[in-house]
Wavefront OBJ file of the C-alpha trace (Angstrom):
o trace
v 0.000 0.000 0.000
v 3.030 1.990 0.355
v 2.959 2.511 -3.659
v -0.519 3.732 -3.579
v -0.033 6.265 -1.158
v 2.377 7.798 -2.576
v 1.190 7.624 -6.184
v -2.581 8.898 -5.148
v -1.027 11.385 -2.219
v -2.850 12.327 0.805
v -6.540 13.319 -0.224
v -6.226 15.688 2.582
v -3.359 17.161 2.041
v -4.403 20.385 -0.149
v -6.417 21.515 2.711
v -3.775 20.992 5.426
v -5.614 18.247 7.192
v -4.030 14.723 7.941
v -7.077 12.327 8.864
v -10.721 12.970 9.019
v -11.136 9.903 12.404
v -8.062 9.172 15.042
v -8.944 7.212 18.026
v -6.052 5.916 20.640
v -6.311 4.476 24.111
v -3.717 7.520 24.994
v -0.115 7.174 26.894
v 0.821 4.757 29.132
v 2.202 6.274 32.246
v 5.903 4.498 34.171
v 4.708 2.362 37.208
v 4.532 4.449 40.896
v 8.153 4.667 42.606
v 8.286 1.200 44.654
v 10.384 1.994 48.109
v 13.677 0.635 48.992
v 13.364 -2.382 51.024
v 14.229 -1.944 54.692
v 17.630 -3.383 55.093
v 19.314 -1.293 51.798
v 20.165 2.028 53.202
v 20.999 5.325 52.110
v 24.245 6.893 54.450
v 25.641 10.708 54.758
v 28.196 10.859 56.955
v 29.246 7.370 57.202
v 25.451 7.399 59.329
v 22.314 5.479 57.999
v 19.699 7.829 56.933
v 16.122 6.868 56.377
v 14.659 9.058 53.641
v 11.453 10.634 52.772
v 9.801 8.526 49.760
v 10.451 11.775 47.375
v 13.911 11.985 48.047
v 14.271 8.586 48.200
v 13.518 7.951 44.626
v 15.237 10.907 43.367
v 18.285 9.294 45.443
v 17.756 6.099 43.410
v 18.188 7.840 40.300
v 22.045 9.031 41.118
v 22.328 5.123 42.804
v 21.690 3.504 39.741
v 24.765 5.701 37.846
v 27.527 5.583 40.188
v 29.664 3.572 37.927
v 28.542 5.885 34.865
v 31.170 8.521 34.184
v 28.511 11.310 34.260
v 28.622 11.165 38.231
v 32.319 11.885 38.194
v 31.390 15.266 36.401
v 31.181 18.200 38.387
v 28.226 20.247 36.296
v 26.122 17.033 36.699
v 26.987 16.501 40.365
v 25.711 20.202 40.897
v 22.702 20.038 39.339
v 21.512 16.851 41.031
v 22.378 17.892 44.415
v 20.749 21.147 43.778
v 17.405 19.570 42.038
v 17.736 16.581 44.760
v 17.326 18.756 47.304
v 13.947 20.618 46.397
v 12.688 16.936 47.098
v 13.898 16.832 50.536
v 12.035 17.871 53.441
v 12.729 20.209 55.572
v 14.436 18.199 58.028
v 16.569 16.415 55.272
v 17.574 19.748 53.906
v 19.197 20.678 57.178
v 21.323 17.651 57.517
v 22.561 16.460 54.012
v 24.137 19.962 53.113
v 27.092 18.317 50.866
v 27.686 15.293 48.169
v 30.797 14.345 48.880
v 29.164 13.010 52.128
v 26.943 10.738 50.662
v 27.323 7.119 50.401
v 24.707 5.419 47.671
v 26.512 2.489 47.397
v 24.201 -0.147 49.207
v 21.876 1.343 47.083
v 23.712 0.890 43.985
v 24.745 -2.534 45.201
v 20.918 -3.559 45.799
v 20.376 -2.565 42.046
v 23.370 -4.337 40.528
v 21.915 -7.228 42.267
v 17.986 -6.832 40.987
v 19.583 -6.787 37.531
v 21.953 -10.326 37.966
v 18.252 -11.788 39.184
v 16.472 -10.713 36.103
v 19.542 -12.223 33.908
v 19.146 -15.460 35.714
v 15.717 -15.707 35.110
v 13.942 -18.880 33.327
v 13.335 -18.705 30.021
v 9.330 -19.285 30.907
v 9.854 -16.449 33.623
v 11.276 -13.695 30.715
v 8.227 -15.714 28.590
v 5.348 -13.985 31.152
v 7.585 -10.714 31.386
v 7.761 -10.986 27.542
v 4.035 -11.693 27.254
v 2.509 -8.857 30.060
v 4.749 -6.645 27.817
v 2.769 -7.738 24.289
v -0.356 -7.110 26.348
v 0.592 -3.618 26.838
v 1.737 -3.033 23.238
v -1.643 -4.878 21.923
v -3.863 -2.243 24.532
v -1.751 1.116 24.049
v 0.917 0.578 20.892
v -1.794 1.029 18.485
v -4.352 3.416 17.032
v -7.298 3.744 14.485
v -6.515 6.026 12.248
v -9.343 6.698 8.969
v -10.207 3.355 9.875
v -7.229 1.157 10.032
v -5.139 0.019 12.538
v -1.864 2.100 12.894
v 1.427 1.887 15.264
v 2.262 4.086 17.433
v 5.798 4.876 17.781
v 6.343 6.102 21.460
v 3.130 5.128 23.486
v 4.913 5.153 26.803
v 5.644 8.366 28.885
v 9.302 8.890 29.882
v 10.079 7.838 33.493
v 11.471 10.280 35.718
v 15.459 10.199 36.340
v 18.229 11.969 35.679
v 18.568 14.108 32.236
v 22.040 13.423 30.342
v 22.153 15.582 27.625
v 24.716 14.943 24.982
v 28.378 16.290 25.098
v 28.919 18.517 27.661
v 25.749 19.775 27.947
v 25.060 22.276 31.141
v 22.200 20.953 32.362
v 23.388 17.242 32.864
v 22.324 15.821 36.408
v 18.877 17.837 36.590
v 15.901 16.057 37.376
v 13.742 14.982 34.907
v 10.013 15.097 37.032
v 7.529 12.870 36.620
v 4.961 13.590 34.165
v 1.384 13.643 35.829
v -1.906 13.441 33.253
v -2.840 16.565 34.470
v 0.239 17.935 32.356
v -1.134 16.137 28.991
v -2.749 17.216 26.141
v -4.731 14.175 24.208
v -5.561 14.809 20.266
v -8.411 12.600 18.807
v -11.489 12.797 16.401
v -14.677 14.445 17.716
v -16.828 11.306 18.374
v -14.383 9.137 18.927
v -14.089 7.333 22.417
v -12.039 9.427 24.232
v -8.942 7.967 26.498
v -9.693 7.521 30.130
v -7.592 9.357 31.842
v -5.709 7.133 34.943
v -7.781 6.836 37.934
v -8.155 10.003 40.569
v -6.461 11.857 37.428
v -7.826 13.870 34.470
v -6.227 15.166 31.131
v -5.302 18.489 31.069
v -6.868 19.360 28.022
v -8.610 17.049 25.124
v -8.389 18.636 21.433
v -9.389 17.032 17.933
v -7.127 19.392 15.555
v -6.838 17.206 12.401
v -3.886 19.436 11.231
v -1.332 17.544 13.354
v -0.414 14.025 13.476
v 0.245 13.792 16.880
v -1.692 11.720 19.511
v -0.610 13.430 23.456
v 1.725 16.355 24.300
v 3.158 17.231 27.123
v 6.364 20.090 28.272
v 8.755 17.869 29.919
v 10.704 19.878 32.883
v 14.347 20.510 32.062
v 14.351 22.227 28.991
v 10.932 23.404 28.402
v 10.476 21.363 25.321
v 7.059 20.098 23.947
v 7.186 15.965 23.954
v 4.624 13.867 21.400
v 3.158 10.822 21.407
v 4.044 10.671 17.274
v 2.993 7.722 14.974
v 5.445 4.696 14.404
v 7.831 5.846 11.152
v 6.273 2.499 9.281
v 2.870 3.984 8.872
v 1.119 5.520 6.035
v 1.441 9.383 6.965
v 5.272 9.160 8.013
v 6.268 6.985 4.847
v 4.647 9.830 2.407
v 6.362 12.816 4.849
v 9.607 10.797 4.390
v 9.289 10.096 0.522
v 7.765 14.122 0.064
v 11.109 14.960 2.015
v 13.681 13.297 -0.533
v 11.684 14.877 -3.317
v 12.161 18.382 -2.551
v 16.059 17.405 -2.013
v 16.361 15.651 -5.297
v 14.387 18.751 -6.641
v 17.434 20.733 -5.656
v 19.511 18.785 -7.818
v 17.985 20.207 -10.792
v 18.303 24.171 -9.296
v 21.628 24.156 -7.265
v 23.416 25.356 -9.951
v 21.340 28.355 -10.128
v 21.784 29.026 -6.667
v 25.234 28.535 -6.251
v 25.775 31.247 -8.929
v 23.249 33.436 -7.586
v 24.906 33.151 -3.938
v 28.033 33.616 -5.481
v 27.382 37.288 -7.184
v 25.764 38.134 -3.585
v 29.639 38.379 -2.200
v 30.292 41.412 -4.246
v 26.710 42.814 -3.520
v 27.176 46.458 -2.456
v 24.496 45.468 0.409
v 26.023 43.836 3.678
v 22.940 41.747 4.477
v 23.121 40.047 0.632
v 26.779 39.177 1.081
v 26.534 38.026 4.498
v 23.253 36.219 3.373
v 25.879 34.624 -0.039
v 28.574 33.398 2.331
v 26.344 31.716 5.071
v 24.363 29.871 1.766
v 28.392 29.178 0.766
v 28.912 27.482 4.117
v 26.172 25.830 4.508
v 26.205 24.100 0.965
v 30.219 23.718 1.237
v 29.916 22.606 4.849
v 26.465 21.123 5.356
v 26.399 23.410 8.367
v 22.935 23.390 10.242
v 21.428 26.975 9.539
v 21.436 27.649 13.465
v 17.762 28.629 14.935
v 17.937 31.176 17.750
v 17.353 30.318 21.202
v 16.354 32.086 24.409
v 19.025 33.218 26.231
v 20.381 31.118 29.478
v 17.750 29.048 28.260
v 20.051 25.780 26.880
v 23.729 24.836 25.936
v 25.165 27.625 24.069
v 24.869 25.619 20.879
v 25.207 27.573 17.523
v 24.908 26.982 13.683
v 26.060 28.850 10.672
v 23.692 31.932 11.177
v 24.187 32.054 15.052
v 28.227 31.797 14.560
v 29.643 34.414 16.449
v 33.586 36.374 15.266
v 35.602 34.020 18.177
v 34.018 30.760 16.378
v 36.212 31.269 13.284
v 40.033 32.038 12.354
v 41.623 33.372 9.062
v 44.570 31.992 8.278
v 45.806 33.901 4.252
v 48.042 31.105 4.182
v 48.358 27.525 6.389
v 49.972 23.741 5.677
v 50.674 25.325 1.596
v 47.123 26.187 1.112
v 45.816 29.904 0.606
v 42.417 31.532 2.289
v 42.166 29.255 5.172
v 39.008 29.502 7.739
v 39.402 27.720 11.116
v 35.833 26.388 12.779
v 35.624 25.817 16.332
v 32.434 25.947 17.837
v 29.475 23.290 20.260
v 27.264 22.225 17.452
v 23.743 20.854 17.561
v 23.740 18.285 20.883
v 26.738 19.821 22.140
v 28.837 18.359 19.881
v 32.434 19.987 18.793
v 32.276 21.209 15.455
v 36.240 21.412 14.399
v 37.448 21.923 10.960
v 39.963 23.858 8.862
v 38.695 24.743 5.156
v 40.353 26.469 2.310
v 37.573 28.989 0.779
v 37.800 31.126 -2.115
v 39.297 34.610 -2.459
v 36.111 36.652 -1.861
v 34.295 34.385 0.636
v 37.671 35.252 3.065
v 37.877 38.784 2.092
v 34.348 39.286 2.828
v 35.213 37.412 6.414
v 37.647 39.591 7.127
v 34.753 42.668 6.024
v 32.011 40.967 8.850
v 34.858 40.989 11.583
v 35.518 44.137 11.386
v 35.326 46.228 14.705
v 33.450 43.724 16.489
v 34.302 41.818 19.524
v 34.628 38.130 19.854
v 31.412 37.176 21.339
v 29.537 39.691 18.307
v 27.490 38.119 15.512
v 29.686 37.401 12.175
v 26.553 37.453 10.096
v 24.841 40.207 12.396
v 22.357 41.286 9.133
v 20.826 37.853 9.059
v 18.958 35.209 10.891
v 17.660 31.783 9.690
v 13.515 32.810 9.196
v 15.253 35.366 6.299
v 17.676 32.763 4.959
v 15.026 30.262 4.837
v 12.388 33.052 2.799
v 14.934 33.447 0.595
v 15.392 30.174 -0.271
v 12.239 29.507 -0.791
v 11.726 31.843 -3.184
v 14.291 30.170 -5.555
v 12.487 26.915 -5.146
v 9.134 26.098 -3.267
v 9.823 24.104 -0.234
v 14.053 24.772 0.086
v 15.115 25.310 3.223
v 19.104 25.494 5.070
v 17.894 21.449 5.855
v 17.333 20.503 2.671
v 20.971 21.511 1.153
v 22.078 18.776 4.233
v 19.969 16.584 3.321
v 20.723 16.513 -0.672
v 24.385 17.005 0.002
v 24.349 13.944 2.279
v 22.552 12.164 -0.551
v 24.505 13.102 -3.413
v 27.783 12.200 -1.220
v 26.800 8.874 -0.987
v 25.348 7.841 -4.184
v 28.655 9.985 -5.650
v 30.985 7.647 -3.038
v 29.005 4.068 -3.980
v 29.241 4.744 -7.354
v 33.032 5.097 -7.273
v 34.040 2.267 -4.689
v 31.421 -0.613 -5.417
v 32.759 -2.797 -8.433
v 30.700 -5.829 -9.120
v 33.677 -8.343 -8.510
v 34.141 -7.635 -5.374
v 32.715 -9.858 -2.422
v 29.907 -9.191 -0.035
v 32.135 -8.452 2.794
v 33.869 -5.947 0.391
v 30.575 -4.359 -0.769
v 29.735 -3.927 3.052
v 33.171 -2.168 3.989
v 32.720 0.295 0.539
v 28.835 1.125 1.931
v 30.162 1.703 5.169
v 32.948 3.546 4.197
v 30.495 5.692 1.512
v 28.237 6.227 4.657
v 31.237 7.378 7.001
v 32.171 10.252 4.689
v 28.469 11.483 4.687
v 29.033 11.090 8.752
v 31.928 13.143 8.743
v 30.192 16.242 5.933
v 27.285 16.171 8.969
v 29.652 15.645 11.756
v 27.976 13.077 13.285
v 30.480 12.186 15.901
v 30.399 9.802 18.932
v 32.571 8.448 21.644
v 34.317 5.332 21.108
v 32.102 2.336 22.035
v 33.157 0.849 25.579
v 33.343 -2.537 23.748
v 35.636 -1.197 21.341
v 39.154 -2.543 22.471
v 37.490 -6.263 23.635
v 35.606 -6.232 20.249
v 38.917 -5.828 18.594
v 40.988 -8.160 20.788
v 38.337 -11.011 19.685
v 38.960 -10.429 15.832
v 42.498 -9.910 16.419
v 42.525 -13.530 18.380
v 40.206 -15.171 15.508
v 42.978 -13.929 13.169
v 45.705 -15.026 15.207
v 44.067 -18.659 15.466
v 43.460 -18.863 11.572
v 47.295 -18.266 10.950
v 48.038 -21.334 13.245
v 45.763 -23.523 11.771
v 47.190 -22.846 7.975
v 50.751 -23.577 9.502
v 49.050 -27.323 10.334
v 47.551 -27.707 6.781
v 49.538 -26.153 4.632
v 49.427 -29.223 1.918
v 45.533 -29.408 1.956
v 44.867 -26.789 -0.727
v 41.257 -26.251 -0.613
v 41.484 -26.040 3.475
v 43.878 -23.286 2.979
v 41.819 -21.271 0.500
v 39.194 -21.797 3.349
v 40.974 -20.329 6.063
v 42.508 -17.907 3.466
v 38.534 -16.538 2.912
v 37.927 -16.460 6.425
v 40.956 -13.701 6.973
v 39.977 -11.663 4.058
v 36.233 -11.567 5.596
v 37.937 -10.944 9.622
v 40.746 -8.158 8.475
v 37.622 -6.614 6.756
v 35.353 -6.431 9.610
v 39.220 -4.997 11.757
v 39.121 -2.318 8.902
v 35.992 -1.245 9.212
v 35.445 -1.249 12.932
v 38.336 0.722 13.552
v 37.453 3.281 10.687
v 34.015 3.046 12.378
v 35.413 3.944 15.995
v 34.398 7.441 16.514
v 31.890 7.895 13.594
v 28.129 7.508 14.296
v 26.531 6.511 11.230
v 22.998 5.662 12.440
v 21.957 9.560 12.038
v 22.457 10.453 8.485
v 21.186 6.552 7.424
v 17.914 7.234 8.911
v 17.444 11.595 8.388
v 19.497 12.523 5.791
v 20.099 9.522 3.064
v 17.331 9.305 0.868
v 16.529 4.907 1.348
v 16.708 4.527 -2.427
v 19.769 5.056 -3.189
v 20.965 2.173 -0.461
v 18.017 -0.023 -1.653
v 19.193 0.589 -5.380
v 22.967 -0.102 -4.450
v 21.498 -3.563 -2.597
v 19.412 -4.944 -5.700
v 22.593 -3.753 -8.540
v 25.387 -5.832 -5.976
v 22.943 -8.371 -4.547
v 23.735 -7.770 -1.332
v 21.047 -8.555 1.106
v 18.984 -5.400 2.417
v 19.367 -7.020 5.949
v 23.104 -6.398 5.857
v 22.347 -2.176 5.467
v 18.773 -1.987 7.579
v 17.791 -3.462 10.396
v 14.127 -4.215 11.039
v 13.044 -0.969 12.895
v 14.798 0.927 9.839
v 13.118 -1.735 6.862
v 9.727 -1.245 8.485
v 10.573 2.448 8.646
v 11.536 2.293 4.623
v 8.751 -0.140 3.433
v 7.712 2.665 0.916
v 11.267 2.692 -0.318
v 11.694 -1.098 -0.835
v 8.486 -1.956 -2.257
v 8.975 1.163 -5.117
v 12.698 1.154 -5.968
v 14.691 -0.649 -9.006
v 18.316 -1.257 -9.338
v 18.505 1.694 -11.169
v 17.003 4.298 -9.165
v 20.371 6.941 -9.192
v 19.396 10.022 -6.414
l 1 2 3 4 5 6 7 8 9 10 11 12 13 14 15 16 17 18 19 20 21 22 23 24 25 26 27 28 29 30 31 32 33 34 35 36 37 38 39 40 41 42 43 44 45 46 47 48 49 50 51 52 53 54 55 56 57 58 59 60 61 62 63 64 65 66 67 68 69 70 71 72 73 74 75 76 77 78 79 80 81 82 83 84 85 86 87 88 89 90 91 92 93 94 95 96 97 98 99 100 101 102 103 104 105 106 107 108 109 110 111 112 113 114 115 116 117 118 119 120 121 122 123 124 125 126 127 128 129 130 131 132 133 134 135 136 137 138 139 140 141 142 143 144 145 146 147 148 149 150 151 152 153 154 155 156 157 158 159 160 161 162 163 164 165 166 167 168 169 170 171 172 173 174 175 176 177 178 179 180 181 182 183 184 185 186 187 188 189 190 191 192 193 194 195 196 197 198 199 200 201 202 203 204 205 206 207 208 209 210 211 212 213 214 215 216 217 218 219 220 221 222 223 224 225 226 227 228 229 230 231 232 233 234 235 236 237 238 239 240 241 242 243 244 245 246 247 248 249 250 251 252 253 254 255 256 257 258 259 260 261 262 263 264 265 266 267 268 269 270 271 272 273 274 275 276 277 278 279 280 281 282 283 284 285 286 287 288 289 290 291 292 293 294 295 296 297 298 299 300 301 302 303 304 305 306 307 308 309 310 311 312 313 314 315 316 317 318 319 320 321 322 323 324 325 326 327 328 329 330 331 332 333 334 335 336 337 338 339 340 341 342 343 344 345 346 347 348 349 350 351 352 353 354 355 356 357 358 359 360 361 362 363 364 365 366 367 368 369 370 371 372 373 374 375 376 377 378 379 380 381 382 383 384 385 386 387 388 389 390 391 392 393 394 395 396 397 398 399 400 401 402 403 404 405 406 407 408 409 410 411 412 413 414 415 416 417 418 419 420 421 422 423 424 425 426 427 428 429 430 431 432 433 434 435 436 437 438 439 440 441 442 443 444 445 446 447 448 449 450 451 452 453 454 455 456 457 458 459 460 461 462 463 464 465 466 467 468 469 470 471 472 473 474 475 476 477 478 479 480 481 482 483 484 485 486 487 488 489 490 491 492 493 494 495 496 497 498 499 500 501 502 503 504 505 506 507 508 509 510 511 512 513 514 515 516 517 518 519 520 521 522 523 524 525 526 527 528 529 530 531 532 533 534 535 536 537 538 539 540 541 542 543 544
């Protein structure tokens, strides 16, 4: 059905609406807090302390990540022992005044332990866990949407604990509250049977606005943001948003010459918005910078993007390792992630640079004439529907159907296929800077190839005369010093991001049905289910 969707296009769409019925049994809320059992205690001061049930839980959450490297960080210690002790009573308040006198080991020990008894449990045990959790899924994991029977991607609301953030984010350690009905907003159709709120509770509001596609909101505590209860990306309404998505980006194919041309005579525009406007279009088709939306102030991590760049984020270099017009990046992207990178640029792009630094201070605006609402505008005037995302998105694209075209040869064998995708996919990581820490399995991951190699070399030593066992264990070593090769390349690139927001599925599918290589091998279940539309509509020679 994926096919006719697309083909015949939402009948609603002209008019802006998304369904005409939507009926859902609404979130399902974390079980209550269950108390710490009498002989696990909590201990300041090298004295047992028994703790209020509020505090208690919120104690719990730090328990459970003692032997996480968050709790060794100082901005996340703060802002749990600040946010703890709001929780506290009175009386707690007074005596537990510092951290570094609190003992939640026994704690930690008592859940270390919990989690040992739920590995050793029976298979028919984890069978009744397995099957009270299908219950659930049956009951809340679904809706009825224009009459037929939909998934729901994130039915469950987020159990309190402790937020992480990613990088260094500042406001790692604060408590994440639990969410209470009263806080929720439930969409469904007029008519429909409404969700029953959970007993001694009621929703905040009930709405039926046809216009959106999702089923509960709610603002969760430690960053202000709005939360949805969205559809699962397999159904009907997400496969067409995904597919309309790629569209516009391969639509850009056919104008970014244009663009590029018109961006470029906006450099020597006698108006400083319109070259400030050219370069930031320059960078963020060169780079695949994110545009950069503005925030509140104090309000998050002081995150930026190419229109919120301020003059200390960048160096000029006019000359650096033999190459001319250098600019240095150094700035906390999206997610806090550090954004380094030195890139020559042409002639006018630095002189103009040099032009937006003048007389300003580090912490000023480089492109002080422009924001991302105008840059967007503007875009869309030289295309319908182009945004700053969409020159990510088709760059990302056109990297990797540029990168599979040049290291895929037909000759080659699966495991070689595999390592070219991967490596196509890692340069598309490293455009969007889609970093990550190495994996803590990395080195003992590594250590097990290396000792599968090491025991393949003995055994040819033993059977060097038997020909066809050699060219055996021969195959085996090609297929294990790939797998080294790419795991190591792999070590500090995170490649899930740009596979499932910024890679149009075709091209992958495509690459799969030219080489044969089994779809399995580049998408998981989650991530075929998510692409249905793209497998059941794509030939070998689908190009982006």
């Amino acid at each position: 059905h994926n096919i006719t969707l697309i083909c015949s296009r939402n009948r609603n769409s002209n008019n802006g609406n998304k369904w005409t019925t939507l009926e859902h049994k609404g979130p399902l809320f974390p079980p209550e807090y269950e108390p710490l059992p009498n002989n696990v205690s909590f201990f300041y001061n090298g004295n047992p302390v028994k703790l209020t049930l509020p505090a208690e839980e919120v104690a719990t959450f730090y328990a459970k990540m003692l032997d996480h490297e968050y709790t060794t960080k100082s901005s996340f210690q703060e802002n749990f022992f600040t946010d703890w002790r709001e929780e506290m009573s009175v009386e707690e308040r007074e005596q537990i005044k510092k951290l570094s006198k609190c003992d939640f080991t026994h704690i930690n020990k008592y859940f270390l332990d919990k989690s040992e008894e739920k590995k050793a449990m029976t298979k028919e045990q984890k069978q009744v866990l397995k099957e009270e959790n299908n219950k659930l899924t049956e009951e809340y994991g679904f809706c009825e949407l224009d009459g037929h029977r939909e998934k729901i991607g994130n039915f469950r609301v987020e159990p309190p604990g402790l937020f992480r953030g990613r990088g260094e984010h500042p406001k790692m350690g604060k408590l994440k509250k639990r969410i209470q009905p009263e806080e929720i907003t439930i969409n469904c159709s007029k008519g429909s049977n409404i969700p029953v709120a959970p007993k001694g509770h009621r929703w905040r509001k009930v709405q039926h606005d046809n216009t959106v596609t999702w089923l509960a909101s709610w603002v969760e505590n430690v960053q202000g943001n709005f939360k949805y209860v969205m559809l699962n990306p397999s159904s009907k309404l997400k496969g067409e948003k995904d597919w309309q998505k790629y569209e516009v980006a391969r639509k850009l194919k056919l104008k970014v010459e244009t663009i590029r041309r018109l961006y470029r005579e906006d450099w020597k525009n006698r108006e400083m918005k319109t070259r400030q406007r050219g370069v930031a279009l320059y960078f963020i088709d060169k780079l695949a910078l994110r545009a950069g939306n503005e925030k509140e102030e104090s309000e998050t991590a002081d995150t930026v993007g190419c229109c919120s760049l301020r003059v200390e984020h960048i160096t000029l270099h006019q000359e650096k390792g033999g190459q001319e017009f250098m600019v240095e990046f150094d700035f906390l992207g999206k997610d806090s992630i550090r954004y380094y990178n030195e890139v020559p640029v042409e002639g006018r792009v630095f002189k103009n640079l040099k032009l937006f630094m003048e007389n300003k201070e580090p912490e000023d605006d480089l492109f002080d004439r422009i924001n991302t609402t105008y840059l967007n505008k503007h875009l869309n005037q030289s295309m319908p529907g182009l945004t700053a995302k969409v020159f990510r998105t088709f760059n990302a694209s056109t990297t990797l159907q540029e990168q599979l075209n040049k290291l895929t040869t037909a000759d080659m064998s699966l495991e070689e296929k595999l390592l070219s995708y991967n490596r196509a996919n890692r340069a598309v990581a490293i455009l969007c800077n889609h970093q990550r820490a190495a994996p803590k399995t990395f080195e003992k991951s590594m250590q097990n190839l290396q000792d599968k190699v090491t025991g393949i070399y003995a055994k040819k030593e033993l059977v060097e005369k038997k020909e066809a066992v050699v060219k055996r264990l021969e195959e085996q070593l090609k297929k294990l010093q790939l797998q080294m090769t790419d795991r190591e390349e792999n070590k500090v690139i995170a490649l899930g991001t740009s596979k499932l927001n910024y890679l149009d599925p075709r091209i992958s599918v495509a690459w799969c049905r030219k080489f044969n290589v089994p779809i399995e091998k580049i998408y998981n279940k989650t991530q075929r289910d998510k692409f249905a539309w793209a497998i059941d509509m794509t030939e070998e020679d689908f190009q982006f």
